[in-house]
C-alpha positions as CSV (number, residue, x, y, z in Angstrom):
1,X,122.6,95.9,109.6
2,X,122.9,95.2,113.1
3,X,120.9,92.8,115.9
4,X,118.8,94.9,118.3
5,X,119.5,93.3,122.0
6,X,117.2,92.7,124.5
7,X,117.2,93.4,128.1
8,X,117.1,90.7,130.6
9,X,114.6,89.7,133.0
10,X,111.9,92.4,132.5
11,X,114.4,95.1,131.6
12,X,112.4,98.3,130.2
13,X,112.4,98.2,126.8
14,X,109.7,100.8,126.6
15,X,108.4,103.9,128.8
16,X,105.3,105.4,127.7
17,X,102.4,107.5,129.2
18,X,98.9,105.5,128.3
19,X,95.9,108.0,127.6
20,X,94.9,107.9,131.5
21,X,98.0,109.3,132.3
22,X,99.1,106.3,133.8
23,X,103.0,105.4,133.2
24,X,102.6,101.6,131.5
25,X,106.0,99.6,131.5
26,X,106.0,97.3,128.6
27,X,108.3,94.2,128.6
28,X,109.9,92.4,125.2
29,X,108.5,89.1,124.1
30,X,111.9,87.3,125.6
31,X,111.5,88.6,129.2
32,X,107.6,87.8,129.2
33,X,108.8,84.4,127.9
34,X,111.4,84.2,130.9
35,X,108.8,85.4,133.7
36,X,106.0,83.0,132.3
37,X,108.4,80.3,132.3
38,X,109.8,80.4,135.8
39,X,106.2,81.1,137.1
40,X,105.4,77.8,135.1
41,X,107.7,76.2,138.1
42,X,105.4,76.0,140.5
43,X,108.3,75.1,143.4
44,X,110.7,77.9,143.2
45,X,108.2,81.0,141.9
46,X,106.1,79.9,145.6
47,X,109.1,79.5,147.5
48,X,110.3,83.3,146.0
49,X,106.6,84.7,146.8
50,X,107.1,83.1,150.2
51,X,110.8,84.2,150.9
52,X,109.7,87.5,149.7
53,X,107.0,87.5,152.4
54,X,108.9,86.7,154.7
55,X,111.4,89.3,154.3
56,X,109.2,91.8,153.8
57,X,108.0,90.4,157.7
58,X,111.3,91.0,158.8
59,X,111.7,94.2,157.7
60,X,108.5,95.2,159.8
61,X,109.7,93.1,162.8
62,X,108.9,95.8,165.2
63,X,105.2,95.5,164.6
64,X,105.1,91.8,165.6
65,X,108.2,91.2,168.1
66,X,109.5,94.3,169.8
67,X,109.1,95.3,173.7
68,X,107.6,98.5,172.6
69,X,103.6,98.8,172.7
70,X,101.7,99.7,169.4
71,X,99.0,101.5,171.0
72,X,98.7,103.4,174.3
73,X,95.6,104.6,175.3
74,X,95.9,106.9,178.2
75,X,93.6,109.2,179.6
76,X,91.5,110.3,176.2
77,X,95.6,110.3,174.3
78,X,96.6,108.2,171.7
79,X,100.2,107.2,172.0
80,X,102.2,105.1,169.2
81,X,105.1,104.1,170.5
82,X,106.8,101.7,168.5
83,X,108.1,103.9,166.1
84,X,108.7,107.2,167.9
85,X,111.0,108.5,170.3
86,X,111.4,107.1,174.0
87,X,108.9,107.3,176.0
88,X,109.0,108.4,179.9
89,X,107.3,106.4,182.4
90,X,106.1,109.7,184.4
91,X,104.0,110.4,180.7
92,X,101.8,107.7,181.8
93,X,101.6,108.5,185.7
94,X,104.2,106.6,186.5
95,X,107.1,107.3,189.1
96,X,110.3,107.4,186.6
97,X,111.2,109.1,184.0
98,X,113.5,106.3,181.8
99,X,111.6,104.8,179.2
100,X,108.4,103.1,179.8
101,X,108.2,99.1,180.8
102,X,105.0,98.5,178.5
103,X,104.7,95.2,179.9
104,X,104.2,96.5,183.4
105,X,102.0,99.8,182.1
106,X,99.8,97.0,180.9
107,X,99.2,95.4,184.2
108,X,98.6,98.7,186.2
109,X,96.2,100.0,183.3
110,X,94.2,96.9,183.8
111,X,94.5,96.7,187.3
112,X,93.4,100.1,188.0
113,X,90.4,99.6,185.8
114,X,89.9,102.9,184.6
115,X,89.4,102.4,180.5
116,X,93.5,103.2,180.2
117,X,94.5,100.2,177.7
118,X,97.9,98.7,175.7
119,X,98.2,96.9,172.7
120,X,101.6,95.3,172.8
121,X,102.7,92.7,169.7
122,X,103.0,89.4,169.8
123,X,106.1,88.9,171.2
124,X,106.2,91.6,173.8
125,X,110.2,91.2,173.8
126,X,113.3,93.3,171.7
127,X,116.0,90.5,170.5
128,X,118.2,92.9,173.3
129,X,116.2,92.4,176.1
130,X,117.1,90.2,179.1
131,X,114.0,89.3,181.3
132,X,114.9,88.1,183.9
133,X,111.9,87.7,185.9
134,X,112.3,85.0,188.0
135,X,114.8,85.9,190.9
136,X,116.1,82.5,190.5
137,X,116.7,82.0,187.1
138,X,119.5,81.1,185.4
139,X,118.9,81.3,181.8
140,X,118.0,78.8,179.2
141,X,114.5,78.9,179.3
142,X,112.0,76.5,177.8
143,X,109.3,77.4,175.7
144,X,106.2,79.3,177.6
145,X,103.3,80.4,175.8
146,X,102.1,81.9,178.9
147,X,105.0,84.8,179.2
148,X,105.0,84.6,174.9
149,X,108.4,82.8,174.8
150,X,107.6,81.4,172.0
151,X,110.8,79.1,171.5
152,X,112.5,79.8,174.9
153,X,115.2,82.0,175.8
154,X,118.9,81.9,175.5
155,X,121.7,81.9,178.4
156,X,121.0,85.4,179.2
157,X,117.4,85.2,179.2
158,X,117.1,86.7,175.6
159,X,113.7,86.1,172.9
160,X,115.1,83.1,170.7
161,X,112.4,84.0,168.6
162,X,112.7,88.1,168.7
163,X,116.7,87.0,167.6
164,X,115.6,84.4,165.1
165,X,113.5,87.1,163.3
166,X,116.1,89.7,163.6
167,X,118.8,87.6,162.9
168,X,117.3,86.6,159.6
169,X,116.5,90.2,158.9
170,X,120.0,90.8,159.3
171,X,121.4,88.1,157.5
172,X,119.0,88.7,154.3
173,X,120.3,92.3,154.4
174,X,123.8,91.4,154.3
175,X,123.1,88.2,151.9
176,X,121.5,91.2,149.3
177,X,124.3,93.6,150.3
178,X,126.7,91.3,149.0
179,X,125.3,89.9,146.2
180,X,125.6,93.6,144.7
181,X,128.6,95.0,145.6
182,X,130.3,91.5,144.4
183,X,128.2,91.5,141.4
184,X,128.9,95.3,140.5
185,X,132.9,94.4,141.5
186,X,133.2,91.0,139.3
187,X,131.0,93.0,136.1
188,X,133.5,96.1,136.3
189,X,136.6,93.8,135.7
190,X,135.3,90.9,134.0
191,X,133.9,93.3,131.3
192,X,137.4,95.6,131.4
193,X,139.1,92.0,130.5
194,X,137.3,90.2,128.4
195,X,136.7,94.2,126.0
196,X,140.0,95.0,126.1
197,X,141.9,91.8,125.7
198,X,145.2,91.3,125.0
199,X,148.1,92.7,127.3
200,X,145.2,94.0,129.5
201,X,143.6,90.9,130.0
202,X,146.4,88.8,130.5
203,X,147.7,90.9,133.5
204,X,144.3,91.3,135.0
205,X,143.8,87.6,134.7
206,X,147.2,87.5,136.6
207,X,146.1,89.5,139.1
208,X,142.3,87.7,139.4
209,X,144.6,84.4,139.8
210,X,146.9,86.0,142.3
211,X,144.0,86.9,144.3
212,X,141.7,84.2,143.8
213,X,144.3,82.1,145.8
214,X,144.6,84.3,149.1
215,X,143.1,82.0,151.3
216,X,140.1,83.5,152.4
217,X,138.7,82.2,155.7
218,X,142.2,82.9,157.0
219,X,141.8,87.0,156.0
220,X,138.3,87.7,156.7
221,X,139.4,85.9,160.4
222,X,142.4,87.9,160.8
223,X,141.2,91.1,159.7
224,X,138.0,91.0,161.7
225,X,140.2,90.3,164.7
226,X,141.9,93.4,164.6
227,X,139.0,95.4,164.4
228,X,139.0,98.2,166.1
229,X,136.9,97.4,169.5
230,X,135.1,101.2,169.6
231,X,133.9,101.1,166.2
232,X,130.3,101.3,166.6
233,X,128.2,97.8,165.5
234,X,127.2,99.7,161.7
235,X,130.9,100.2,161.0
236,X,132.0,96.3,162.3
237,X,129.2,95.0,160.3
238,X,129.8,97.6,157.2
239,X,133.3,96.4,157.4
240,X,133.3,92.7,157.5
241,X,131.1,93.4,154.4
242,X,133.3,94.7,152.7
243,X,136.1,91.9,153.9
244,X,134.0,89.4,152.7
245,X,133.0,91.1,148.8
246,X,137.2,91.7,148.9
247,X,137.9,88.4,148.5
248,X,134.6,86.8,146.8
249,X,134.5,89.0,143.8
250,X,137.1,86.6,141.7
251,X,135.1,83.6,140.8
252,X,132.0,85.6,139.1
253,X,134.7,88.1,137.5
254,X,136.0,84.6,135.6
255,X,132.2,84.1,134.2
256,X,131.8,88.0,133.0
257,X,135.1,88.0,131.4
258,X,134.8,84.7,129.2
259,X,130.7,85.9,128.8
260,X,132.2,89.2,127.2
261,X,134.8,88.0,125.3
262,X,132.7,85.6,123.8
263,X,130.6,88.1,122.9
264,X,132.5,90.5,122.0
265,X,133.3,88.4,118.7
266,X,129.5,88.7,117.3
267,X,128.6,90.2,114.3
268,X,126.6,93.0,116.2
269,X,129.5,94.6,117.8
270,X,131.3,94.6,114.6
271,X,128.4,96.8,113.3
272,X,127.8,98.9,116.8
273,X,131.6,99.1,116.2
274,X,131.7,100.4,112.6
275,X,128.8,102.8,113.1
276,X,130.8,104.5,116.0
277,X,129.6,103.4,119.1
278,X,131.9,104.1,122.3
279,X,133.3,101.3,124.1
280,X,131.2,102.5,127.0
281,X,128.3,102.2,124.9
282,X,129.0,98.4,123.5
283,X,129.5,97.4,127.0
284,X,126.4,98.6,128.9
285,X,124.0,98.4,126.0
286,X,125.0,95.6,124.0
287,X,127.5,93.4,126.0
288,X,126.1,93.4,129.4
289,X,122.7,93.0,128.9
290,X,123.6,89.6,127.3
291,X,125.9,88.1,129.6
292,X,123.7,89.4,133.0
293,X,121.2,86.7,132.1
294,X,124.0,84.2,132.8
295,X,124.5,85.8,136.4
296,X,121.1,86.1,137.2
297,X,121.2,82.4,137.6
298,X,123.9,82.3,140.1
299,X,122.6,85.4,142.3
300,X,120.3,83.0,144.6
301,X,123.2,80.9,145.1
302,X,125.6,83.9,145.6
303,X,122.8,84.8,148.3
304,X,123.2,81.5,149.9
305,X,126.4,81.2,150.3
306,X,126.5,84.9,151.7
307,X,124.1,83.4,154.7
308,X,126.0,80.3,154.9
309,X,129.5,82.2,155.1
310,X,127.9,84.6,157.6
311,X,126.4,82.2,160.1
312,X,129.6,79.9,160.0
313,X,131.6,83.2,160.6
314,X,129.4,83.8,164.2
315,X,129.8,80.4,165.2
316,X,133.2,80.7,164.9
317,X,133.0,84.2,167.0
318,X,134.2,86.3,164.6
319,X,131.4,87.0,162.3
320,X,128.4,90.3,163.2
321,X,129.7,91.7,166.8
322,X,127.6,91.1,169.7
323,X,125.1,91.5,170.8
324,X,123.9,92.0,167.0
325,X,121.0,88.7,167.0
326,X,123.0,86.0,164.5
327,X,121.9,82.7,163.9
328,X,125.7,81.5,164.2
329,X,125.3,83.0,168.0
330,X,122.6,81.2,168.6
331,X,123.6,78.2,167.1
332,X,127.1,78.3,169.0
333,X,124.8,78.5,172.0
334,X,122.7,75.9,171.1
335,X,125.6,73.5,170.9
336,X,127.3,74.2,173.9
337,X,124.0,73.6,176.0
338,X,122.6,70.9,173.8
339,X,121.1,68.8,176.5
340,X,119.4,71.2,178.6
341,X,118.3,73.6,176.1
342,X,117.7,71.8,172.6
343,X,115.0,74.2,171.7
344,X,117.7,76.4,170.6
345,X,119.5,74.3,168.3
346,X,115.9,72.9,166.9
347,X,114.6,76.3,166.4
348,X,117.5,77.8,164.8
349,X,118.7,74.6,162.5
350,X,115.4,74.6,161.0
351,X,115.0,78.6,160.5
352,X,118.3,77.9,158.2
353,X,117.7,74.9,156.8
354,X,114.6,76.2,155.7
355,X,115.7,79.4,154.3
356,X,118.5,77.9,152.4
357,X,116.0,75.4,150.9
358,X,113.8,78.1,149.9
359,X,116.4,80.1,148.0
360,X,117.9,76.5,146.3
361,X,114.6,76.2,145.0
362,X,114.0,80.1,143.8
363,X,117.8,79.0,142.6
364,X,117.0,76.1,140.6
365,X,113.9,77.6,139.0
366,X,115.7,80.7,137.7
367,X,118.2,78.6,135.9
368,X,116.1,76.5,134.0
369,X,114.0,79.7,133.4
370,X,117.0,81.9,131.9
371,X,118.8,78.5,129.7
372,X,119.9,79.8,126.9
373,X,118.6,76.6,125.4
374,X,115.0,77.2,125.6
375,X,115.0,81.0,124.7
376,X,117.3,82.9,121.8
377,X,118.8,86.1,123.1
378,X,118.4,87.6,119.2
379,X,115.8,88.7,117.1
């Protein structure tokens, strides 16, 4: 006889086609017991469905901060630009041929009065875009609700809030990005170790060790900084990715590895063992799914520190390349010109204050929702 394990955190324990031909995904008793019990924490299941939101927001940026009209209505035509491929000027009777100034094609249209109309988004500004306007200006402009800078612009006259929203699109990205590939990393080895044991354990905790003590704001620092200058922006960004998983991977590879090995000395793998089961087998059916509900509790804090590590790395100048929007940009900005242009730090302090509050929270209500405690992970 051997102890039938559950999935963790709605893992499917069962697939089935209901009579309507509908597929219905049926969850054990412990998960249900897991999801009631972190909605039941009223503080970090709102501040998940409101991080979520958000995100999901971000992800659609374009629709609500982009220089790039939704609708153009010209001459009986349709035109939906925000999405689709550039644009000419001379489309729209215009004399030029680059891509189209929407902001402008909105003041002829309603100038000339003749039903032509655009629908531009909220903030009619890309998180690239300089506007200068003004002949005279300098930069650093304060807030003005009448030409939709919402929070002001930075030195070169860009959106702070088109690079706010961007930036935390990007940082959420990465933040996910890196939760997984460190995750998937620190589960490969921590599992190798802690199943295997002996000889093989004790040099891959060597190793782990070894590693674990490369210091590691020195190497991400010097490696970015030999980057190769005409790598395009997704290769620098896809590469200090990676810099950062290299060296992060250790500390959650210590957690798998005593998770498994304590584990690995239940009665249930004695049985899974005797009946024949493969060690790839014990592992991903029986080990892991019972030592992931220990990481599941750290991956909003992983996440956290990804955007903490992240910003600090961009105010330091050697984090996302420019001019990728970063929060650490603008917050380097923002410090440098404190007294004649606080909106910048304001805006940008509390955009990451408040994130990193919100994912504490989600943090602190998955951990009392998964403690091993309250809930048995056996039948």
């Amino acid at each position: 006889m051997f102890f039938r394990m559950h999935w963790l955190l709605g893992w499917i324990q069962e697939c089935a086609l209901s009579k309507g031909g509908m597929i219905r995904l049926k969850l054990n008793p412990l998960a249900r017991k897991k999801l009631s019990r972190f909605r039941s924490i009223r503080r970090g299941y709102w501040s998940f469905i409101f991080l979520l939101f958000i995100y999901g927001l971000s992800l659609g940026a374009e629709l609500f901060v982009n220089n790039k009209a939704l609708v153009v209505f010209y001459e009986g035509d349709l035109y939906f630009p925000t999405y689709a491929d550039q644009i000419g000027g001379d489309r729209f009777g215009l004399d030029y041929s680059y891509e189209t100034n929407y902001r402008e094609l909105k003041k002829q249209f309603k100038e000339s009065n003749r039903g032509n109309w655009v629908l531009l988004p909220i903030v009619p500004y890309d998180p690239y875009e300089m506007d200068y306007q003004d002949e005279n200006a300098t930069g650093l402009s304060p807030p003005n609700f009448e030409k939709r800078h919402f929070l002001g612009t930075d030195k070169t006259e860009r959106d702070v809030l088109a690079r706010l929203l961007y930036g935390f699109r990007i940082a959420m990205t990465f933040a996910i990005a890196y939760l997984l590939l460190t995750y998937l990393i620190a589960m490969g080895a921590g599992s190798l170790m802690g199943y295997a044991g002996g000889k093989a354990d004790m040099i891959g905790l060597r190793f782990v060790e070894i590693w674990a003590n490369v210091p590691f704001l020195y190497m991400v620092i010097i490696l970015v900084s030999v980057m190769p200058g005409w790598w395009g922006v997704g290769w620098q960004v896809s590469s200090l990715l990676l810099i950062m998983v290299l060296f992060s991977w250790t500390g959650m590879a210590y957690y798998v590895r005593a998770s498994i090995y304590k584990e690995k000395a239940r009665e249930y793998i004695s049985a899974a063992q005797v009946i024949g089961a493969s060690p790839t087998r014990i592992i991903f059916r029986h080990l892991l799914p019972n030592v992931i509900s220990t990481l599941v509790t750290f991956a909003p804090f992983t996440i956290a520190a990804a955007i903490s590590s992240v910003t600090a790395l961009d105010f330091l100048g050697y984090g996302l390349p420019p001019p990728t929007p970063s929060w650490g940009e603008l917050l380097k900005q923002g410090v440098n010109n404190l007294r004649i242009a606080p909106w910048i730090v304001i805006s940008t302090v509390t955009a990451l204050v408040v994130t990193l509050t919100l994912v504490t929270f989600v943090g602190e209500a998955v951990r009392e929702a998964f403690d091993p405690k309250k809930f048995s992970t056996y039948e």
